[in-house]
TORGU-221261 format. One record per residue (C-alpha): residue number from 0; residue in one letter; x, y, z. Coordinates in Angstrom, 3 decimals. Example, Ala and Ser with C-alpha at 12.3 -4.5 7.8 and 13.67 -1.06 7.14 Angstrom:
BEGIN
+-----+----+----------+----------+----------+
!   i ! aa !        x !        y !        z !
+-----+----+----------+----------+----------+
!   0 !  A !   12.300 !   -4.500 !    7.800 !
!   1 !  S !   13.670 !   -1.060 !    7.140 !
+-----+----+----------+----------+----------+
This chain:
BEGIN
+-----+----+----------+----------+----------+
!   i ! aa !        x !        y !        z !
+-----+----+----------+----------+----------+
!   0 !  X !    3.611 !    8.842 !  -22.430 !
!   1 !  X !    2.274 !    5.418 !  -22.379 !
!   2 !  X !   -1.458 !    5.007 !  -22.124 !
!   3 !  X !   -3.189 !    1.970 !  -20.229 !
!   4 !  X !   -6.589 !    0.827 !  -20.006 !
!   5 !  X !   -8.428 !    1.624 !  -16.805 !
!   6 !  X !   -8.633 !   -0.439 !  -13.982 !
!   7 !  X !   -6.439 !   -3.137 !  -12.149 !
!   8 !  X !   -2.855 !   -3.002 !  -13.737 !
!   9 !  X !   -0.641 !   -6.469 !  -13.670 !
!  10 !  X !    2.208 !   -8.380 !  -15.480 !
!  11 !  X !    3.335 !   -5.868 !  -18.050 !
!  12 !  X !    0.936 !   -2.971 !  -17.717 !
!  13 !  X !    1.748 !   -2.555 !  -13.965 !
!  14 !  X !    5.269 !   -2.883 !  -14.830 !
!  15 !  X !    5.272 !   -0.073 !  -17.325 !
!  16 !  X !    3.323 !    2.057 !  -14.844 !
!  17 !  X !    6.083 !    1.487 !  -12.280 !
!  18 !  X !    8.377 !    2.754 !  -15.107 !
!  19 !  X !    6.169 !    5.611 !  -15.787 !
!  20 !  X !    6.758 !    6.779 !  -11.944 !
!  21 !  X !   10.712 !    6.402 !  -12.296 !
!  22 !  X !   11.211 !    7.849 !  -15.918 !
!  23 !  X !    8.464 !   10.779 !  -14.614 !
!  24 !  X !   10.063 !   11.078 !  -10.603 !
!  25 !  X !    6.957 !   10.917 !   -9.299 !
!  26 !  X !    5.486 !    7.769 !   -6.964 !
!  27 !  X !    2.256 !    6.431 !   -6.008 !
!  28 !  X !    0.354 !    6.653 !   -2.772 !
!  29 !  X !   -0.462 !    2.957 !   -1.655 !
!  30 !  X !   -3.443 !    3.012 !    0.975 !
!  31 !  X !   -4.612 !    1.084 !    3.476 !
!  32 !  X !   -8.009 !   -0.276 !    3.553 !
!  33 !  X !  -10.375 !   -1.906 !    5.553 !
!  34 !  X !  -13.824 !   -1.727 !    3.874 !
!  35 !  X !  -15.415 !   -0.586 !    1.033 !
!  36 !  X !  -15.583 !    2.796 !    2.477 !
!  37 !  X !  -12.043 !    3.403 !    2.240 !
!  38 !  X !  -11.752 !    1.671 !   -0.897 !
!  39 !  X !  -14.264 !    4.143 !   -2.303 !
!  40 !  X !  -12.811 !    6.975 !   -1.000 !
!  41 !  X !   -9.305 !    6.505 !   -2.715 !
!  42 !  X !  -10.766 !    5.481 !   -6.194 !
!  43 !  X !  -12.768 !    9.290 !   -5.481 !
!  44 !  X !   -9.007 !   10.837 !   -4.694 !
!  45 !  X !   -7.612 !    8.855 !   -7.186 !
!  46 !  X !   -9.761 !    9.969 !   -9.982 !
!  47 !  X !   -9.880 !   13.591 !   -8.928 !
!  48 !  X !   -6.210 !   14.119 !   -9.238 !
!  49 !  X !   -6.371 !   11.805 !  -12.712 !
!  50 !  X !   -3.426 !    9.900 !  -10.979 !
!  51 !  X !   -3.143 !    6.577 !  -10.580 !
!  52 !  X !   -3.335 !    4.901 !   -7.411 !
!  53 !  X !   -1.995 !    1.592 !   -5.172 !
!  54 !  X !   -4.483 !   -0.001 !   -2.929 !
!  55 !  X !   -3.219 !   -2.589 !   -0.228 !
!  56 !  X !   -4.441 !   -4.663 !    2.595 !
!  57 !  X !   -3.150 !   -5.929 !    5.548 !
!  58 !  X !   -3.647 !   -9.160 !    6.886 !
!  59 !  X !   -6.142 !   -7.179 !    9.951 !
!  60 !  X !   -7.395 !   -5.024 !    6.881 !
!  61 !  X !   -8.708 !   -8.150 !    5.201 !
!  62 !  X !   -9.882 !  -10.038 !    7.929 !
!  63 !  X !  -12.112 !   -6.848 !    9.055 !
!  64 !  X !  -13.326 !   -6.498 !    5.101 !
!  65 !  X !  -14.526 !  -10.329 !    5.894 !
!  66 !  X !  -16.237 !   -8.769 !    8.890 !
!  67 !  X !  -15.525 !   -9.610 !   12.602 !
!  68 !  X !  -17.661 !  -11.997 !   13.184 !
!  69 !  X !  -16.543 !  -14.509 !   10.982 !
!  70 !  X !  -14.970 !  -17.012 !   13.758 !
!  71 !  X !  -12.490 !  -18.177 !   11.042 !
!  72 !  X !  -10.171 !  -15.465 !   11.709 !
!  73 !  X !   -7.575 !  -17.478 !    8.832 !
!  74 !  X !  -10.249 !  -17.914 !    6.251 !
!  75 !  X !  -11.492 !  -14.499 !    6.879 !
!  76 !  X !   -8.281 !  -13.161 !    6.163 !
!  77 !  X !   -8.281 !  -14.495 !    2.402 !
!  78 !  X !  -11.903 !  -14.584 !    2.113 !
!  79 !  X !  -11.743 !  -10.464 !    2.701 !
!  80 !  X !   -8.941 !   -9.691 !    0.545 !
!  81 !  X !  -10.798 !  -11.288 !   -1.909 !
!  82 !  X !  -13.922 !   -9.589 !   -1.432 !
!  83 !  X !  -11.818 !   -6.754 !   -1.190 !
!  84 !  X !   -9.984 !   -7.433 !   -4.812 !
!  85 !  X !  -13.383 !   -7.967 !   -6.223 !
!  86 !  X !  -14.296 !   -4.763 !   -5.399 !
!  87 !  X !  -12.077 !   -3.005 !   -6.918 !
!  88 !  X !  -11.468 !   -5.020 !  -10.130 !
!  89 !  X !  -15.132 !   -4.111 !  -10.694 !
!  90 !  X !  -15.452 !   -0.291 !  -10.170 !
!  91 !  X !  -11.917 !    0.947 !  -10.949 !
!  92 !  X !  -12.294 !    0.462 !  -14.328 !
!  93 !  X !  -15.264 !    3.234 !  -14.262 !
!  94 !  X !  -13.456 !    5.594 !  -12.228 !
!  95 !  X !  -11.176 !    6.489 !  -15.226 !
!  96 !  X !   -7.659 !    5.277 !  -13.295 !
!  97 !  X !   -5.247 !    2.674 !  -13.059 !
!  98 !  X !   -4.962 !    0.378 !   -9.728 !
!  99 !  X !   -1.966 !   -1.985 !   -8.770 !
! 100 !  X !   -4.125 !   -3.996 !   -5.753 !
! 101 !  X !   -1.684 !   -5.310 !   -3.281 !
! 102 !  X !   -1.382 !   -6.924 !    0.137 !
! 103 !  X !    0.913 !   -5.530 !    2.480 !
! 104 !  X !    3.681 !   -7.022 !    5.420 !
! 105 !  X !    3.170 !  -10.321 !    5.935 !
! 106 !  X !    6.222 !  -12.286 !    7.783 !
! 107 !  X !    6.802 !  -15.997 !    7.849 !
! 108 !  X !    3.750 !  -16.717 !   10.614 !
! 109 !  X !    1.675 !  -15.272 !    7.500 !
! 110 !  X !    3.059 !  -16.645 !    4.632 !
! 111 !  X !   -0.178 !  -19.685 !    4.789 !
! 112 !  X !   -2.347 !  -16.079 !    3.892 !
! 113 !  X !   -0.281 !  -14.848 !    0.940 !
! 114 !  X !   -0.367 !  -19.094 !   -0.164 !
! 115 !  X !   -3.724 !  -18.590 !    0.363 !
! 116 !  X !   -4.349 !  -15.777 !   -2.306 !
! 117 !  X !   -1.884 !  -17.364 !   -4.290 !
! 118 !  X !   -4.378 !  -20.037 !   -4.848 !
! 119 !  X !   -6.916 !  -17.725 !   -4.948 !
! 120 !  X !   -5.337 !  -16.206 !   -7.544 !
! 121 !  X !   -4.967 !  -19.165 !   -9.747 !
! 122 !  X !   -8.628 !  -19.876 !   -9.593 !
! 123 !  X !   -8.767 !  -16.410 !  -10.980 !
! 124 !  X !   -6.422 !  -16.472 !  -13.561 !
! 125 !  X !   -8.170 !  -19.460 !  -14.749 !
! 126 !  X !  -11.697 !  -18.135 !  -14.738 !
! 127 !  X !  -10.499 !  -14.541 !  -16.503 !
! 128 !  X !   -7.405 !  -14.431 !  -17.999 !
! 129 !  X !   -5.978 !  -12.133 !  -15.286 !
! 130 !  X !   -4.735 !  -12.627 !  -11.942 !
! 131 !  X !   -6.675 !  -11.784 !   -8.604 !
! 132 !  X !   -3.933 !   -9.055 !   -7.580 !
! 133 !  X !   -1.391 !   -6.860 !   -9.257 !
! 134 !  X !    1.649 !   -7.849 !   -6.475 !
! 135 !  X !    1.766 !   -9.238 !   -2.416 !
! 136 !  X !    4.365 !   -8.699 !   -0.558 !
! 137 !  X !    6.540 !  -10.729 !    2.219 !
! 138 !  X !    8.270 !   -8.617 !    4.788 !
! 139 !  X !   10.752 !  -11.117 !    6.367 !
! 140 !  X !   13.062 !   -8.763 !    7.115 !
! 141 !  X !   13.584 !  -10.156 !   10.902 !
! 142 !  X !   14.556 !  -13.467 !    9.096 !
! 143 !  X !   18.196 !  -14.122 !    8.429 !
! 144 !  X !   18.970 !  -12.934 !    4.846 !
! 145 !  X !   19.606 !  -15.852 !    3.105 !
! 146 !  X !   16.600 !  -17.362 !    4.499 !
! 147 !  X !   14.395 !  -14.403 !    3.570 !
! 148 !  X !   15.594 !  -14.269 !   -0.188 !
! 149 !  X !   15.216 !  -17.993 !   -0.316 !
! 150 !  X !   11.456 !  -17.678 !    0.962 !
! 151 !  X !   10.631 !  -14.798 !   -1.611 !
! 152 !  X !   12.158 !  -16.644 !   -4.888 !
! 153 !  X !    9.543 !  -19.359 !   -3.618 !
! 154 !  X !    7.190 !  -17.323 !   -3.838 !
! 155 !  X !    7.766 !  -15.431 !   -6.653 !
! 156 !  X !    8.082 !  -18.612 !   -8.908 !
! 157 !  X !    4.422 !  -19.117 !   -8.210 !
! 158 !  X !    3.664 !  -16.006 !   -8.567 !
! 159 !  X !    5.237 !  -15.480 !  -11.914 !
! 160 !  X !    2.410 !  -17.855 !  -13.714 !
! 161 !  X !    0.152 !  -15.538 !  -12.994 !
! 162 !  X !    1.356 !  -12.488 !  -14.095 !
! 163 !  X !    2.259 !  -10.783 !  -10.348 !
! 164 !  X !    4.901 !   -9.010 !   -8.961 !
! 165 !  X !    6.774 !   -9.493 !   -5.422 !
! 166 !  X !    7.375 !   -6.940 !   -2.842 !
! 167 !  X !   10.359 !   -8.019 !    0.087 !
! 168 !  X !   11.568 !   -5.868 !    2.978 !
! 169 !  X !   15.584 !   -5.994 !    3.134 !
! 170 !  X !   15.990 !   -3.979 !    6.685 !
! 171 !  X !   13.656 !   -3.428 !    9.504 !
! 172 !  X !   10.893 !   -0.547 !    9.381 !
! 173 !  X !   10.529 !    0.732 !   12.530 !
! 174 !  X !    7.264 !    0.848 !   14.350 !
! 175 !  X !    4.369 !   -1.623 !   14.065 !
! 176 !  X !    1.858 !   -2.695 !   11.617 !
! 177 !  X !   -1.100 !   -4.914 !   12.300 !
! 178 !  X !    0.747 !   -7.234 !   14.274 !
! 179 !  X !    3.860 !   -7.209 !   12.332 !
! 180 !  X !    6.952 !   -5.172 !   13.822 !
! 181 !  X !    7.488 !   -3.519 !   17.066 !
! 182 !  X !    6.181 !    0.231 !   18.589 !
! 183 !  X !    9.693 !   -0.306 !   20.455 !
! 184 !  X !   13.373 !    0.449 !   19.431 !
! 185 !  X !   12.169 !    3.265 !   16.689 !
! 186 !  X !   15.169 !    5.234 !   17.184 !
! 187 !  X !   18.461 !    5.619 !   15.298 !
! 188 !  X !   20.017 !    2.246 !   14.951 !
! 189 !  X !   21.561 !    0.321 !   12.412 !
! 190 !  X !   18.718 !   -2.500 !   11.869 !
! 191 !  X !   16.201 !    0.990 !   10.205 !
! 192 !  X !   18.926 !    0.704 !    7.654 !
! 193 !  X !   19.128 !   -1.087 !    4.381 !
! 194 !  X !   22.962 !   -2.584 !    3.351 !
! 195 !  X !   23.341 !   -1.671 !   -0.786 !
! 196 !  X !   25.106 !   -5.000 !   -0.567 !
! 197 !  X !   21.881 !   -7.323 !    0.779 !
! 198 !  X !   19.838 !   -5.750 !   -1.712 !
! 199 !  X !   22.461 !   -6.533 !   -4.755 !
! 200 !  X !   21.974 !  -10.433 !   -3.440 !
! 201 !  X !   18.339 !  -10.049 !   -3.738 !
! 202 !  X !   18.555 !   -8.840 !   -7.294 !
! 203 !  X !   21.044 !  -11.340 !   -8.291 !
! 204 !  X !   18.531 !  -14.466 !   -6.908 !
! 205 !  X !   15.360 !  -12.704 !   -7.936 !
! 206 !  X !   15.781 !  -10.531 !  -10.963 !
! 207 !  X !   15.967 !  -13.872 !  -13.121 !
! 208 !  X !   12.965 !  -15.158 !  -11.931 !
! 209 !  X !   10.753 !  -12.088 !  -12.617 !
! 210 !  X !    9.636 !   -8.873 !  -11.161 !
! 211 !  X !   10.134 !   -7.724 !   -7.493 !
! 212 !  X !   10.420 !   -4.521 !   -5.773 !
! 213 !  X !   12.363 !   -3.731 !   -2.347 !
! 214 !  X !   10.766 !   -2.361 !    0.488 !
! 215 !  X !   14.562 !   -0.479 !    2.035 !
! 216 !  X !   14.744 !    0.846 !    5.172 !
! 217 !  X !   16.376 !    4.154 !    5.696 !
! 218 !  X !   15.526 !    5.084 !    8.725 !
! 219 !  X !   11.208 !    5.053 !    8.245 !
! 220 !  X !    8.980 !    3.992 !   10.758 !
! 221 !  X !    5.436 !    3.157 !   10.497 !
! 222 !  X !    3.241 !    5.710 !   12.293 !
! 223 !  X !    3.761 !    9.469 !   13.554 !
! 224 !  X !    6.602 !    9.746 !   15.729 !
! 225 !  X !    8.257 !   13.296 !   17.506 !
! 226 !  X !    9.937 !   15.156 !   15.001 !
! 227 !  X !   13.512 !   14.426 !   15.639 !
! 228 !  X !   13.229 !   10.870 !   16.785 !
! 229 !  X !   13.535 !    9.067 !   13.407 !
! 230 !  X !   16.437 !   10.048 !   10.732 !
! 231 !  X !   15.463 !    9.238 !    7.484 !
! 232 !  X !   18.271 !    8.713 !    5.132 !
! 233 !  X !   17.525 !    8.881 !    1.441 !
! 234 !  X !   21.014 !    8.471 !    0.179 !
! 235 !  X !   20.732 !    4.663 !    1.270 !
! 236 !  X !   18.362 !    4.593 !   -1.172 !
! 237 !  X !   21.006 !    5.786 !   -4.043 !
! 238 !  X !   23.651 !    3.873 !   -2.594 !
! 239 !  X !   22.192 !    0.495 !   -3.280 !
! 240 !  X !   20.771 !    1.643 !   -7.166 !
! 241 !  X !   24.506 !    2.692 !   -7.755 !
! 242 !  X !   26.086 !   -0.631 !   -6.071 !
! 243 !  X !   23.655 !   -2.566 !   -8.336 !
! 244 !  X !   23.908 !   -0.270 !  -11.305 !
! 245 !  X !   27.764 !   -0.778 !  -11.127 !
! 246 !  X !   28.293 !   -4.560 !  -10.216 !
! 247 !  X !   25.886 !   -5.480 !  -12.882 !
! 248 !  X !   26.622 !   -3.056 !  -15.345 !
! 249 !  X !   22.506 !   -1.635 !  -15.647 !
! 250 !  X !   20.929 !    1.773 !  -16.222 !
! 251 !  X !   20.902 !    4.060 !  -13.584 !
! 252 !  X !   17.860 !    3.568 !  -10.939 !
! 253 !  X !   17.585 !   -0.305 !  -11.563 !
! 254 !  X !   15.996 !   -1.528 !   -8.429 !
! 255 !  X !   11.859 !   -0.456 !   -8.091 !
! 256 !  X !   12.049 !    1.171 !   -4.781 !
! 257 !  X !    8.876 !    1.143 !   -1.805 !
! 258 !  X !    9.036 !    3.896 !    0.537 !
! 259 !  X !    6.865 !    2.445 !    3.664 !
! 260 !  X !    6.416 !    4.480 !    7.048 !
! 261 !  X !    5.433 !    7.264 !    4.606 !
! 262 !  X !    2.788 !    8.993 !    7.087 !
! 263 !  X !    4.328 !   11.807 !    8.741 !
! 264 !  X !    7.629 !   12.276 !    6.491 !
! 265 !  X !    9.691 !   15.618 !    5.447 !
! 266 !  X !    8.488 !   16.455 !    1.926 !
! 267 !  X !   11.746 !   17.263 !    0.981 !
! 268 !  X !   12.984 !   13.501 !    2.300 !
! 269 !  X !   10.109 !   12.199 !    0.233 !
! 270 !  X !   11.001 !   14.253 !   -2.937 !
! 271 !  X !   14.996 !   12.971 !   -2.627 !
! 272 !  X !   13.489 !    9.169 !   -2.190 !
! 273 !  X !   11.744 !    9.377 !   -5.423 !
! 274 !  X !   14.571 !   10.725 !   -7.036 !
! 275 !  X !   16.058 !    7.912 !   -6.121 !
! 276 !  X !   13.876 !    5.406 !   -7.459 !
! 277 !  X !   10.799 !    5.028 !   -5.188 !
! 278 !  X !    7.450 !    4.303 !   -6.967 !
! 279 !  X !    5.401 !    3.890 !   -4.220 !
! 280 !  X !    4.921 !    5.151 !   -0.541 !
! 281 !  X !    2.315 !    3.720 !    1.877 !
! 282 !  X !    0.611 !    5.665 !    3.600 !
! 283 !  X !   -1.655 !    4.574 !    6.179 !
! 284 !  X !   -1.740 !    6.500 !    9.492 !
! 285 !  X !   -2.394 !    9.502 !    8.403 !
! 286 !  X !   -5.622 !    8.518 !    6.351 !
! 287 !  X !   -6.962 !    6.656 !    9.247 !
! 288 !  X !   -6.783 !    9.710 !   11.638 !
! 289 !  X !   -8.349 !   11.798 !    8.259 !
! 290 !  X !  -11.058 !    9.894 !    8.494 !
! 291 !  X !  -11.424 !    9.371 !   12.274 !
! 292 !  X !  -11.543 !   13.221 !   12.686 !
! 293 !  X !  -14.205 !   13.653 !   10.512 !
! 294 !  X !  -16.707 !   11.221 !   11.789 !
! 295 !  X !  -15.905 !   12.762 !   15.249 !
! 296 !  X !  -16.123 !   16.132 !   14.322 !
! 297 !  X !  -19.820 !   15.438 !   12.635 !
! 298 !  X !  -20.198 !   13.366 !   15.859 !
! 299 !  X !  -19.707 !   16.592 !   17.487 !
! 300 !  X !  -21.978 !   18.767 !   15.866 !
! 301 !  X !  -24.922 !   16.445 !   15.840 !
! 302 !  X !  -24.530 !   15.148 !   19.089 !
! 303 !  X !  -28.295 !   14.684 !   20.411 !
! 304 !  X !  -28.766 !   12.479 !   16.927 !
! 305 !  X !  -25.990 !    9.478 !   18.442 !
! 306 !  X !  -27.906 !    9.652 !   21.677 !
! 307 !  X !  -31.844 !   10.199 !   21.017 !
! 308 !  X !  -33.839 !    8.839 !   17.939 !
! 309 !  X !  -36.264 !   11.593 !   18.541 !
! 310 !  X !  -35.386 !   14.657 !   20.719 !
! 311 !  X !  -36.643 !   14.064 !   23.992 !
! 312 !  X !  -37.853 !   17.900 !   23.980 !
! 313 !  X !  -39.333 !   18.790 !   21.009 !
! 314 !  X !  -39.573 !   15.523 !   19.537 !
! 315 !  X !  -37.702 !   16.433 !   16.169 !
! 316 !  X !  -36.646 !   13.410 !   14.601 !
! 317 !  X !  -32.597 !   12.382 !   14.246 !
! 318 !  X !  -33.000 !    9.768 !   11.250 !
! 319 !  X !  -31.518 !   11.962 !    8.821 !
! 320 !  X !  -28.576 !   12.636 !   10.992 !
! 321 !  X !  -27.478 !    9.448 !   12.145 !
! 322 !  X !  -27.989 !    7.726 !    8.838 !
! 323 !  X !  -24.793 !    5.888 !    8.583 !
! 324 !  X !  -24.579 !    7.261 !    5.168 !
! 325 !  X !  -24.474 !   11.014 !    6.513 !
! 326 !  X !  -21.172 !   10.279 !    9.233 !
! 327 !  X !  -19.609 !    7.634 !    7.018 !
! 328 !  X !  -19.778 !    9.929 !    3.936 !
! 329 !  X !  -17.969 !   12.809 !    5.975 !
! 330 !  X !  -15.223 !   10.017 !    6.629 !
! 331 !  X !  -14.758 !    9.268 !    3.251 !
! 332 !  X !  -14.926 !   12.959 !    2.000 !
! 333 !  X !  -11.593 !   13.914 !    4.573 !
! 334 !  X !  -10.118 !   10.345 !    3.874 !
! 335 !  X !  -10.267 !   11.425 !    0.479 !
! 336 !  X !   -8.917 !   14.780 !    0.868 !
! 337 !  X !   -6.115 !   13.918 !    3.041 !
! 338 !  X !   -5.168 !   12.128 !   -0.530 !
! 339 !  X !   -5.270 !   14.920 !   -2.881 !
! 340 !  X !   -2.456 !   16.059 !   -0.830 !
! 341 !  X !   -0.416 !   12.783 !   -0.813 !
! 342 !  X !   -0.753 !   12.831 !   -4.875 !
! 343 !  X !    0.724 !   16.164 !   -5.142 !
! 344 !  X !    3.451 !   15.815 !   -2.430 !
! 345 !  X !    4.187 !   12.964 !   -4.871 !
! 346 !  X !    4.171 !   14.978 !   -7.794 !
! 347 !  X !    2.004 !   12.422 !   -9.156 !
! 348 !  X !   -1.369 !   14.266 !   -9.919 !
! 349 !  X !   -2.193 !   14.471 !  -13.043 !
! 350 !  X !    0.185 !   11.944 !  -14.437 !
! 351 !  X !   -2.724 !    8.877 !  -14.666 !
! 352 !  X !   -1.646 !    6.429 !  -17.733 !
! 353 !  X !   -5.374 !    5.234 !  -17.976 !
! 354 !  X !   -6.969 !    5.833 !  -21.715 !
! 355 !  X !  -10.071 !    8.135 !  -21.027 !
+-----+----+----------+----------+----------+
């Protein structure tokens, strides 16, 4: 097994950790955050499981890690998932584990952001030899195709200077996402699906011009959804590695598959996606409501201390209770556990490539 220095993986590193995850079936969890809360809490999964680990933002995700009151809602939006990058790039390296950083769906009203960090990036790159984030990824999957490859091998040309990698979205993922996609029209229909023969045009117009991976749709949708209501179809998945494999005469598995809409999915769905050649599988929802629950339940059992600072009977004193450190610690500590089991339903724990 390959070994890689801890902390923030890019160019060739994070490229042999997304070959680590095909050659080993396993895939990485890629989480959501929104502050340094949840940051923290998946570097304490993370290093737990002695996995490695994907963190992303969202365009809403950074803007709130800028903080809400910041009236430049644009600015805020690269000025967080900078802060956010920062973050990380300093404290993953002591938690023992290796991080690709990412920022998630962003269509064509966002692409100013991801131009944004781009040149943020640069900066970077020029100040320490390594670029601000591992990958970012354009979801223009509502664009026409030839419009939405031509927008990503853009992007990926400037993104290739600095050592990054390119996530696009061929198909529509059902649901909504901070502002991108649609709660409607979540049932079975043909635009949840991927065509093998869209994504061999993508890797014909982008494999030459570096490293991507392809977000394909079969059939997930972001959120939690009745059981029943959304057919996931992993053999999609092996249709378009064996159309590419074939037409371009590669190894098997060529295309580095994204799994999103992974809150809420069949194991046994998840396990045949892998197999197929997913590396990584947001998940989102379901560590939100992790966390929610917990402050809520501590909410619930210290309820006079997030209504009195001293009880208004006996005069006992509530500081120690509603210390934000006490109820945000509890949401971290079920955040973080809703993670261990995302690592192993990934068959990923244990399987960390960072030198310790």
């Amino acid at each position: 097994m390959s070994v890689l220095k801890p902390g923030v993986v890019y160019g060739e590193s994070y490229q042999t950790l997304v070959e680590s995850c095909k050659k080993g079936a396993y895939a990485l969890p890629a989480v959501n955050v929104v502050g340094t809360n949840s940051v923290n809490a998946v570097l304490e999964s993370a290093a737990r499981n002695k996995s490695d680990v994907i963190i992303q933002l969202s365009n809403g995700g950074a803007q709130f890690f800028a903080g809400q009151g910041m009236t430049d809602g644009a600015a805020a939006k690269v000025l967080g998932a900078v802060s956010a990058a920062q973050h990380v790039h300093l404290l993953a390296e002591h938690y023992g584990v290796c991080v690709v950083l990412h920022t998630d769906h962003a269509n064509k009203k966002l692409i100013p952001w991801v131009e944004g960090l781009i040149d943020a990036g640069k900066a970077h790159y020029a100040a320490h030899g390594r670029p601000l984030f591992s990958s970012h990824m354009l979801d223009l999957s509502e664009d026409p195709l030839e419009e939405n490859l031509a927008l990503c091998a853009k992007a990926l040309k400037d993104m290739v200077p600095l050592e990054m990698s390119l996530e696009i979205e061929l198909g529509v993922t059902g649901g909504e996402e901070d502002g991108v996609g649609s709660d409607e029209d979540v049932t079975d229909n043909a635009k949840l699906y991927t065509q093998p023969e869209h994504v061999l045009a993508a890797y014909d117009l982008l494999a030459p011009i570096g490293h991507f991976s392809v977000a394909a749709s079969f059939g997930n949708v972001h959120g939690v959804y009745k059981p029943g209501n959304v057919q996931l179809r992993p053999e999609i998945l092996r249709d378009s590695q064996a159309l590419v494999a074939e037409a371009r005469g590669t190894a098997g598995n060529p295309l580095d598959l994204v799994f999103h809409g992974g809150s809420g999915s069949e194991k046994e769905k998840i396990h045949q996606a892998i197999d197929y050649g997913v590396f990584k599988m947001n998940i989102d929802t379901d560590t939100q409501f992790a966390f929610a629950t917990a402050v809520g339940s501590y909410k619930d059992q210290n309820p006079k201390a997030f209504a009195h600072q001293i009880d208004p009977e006996d005069g006992t004193p509530y500081k120690k209770q509603y210390d934000p450190r006490k109820w945000l610690r509890a949401g971290e500590v079920s955040m973080a556990a809703r993670l261990d089991e995302a690592f192993a339903d990934l068959r990923a724990s244990g399987k960390s490539l960072a030198l310790n």
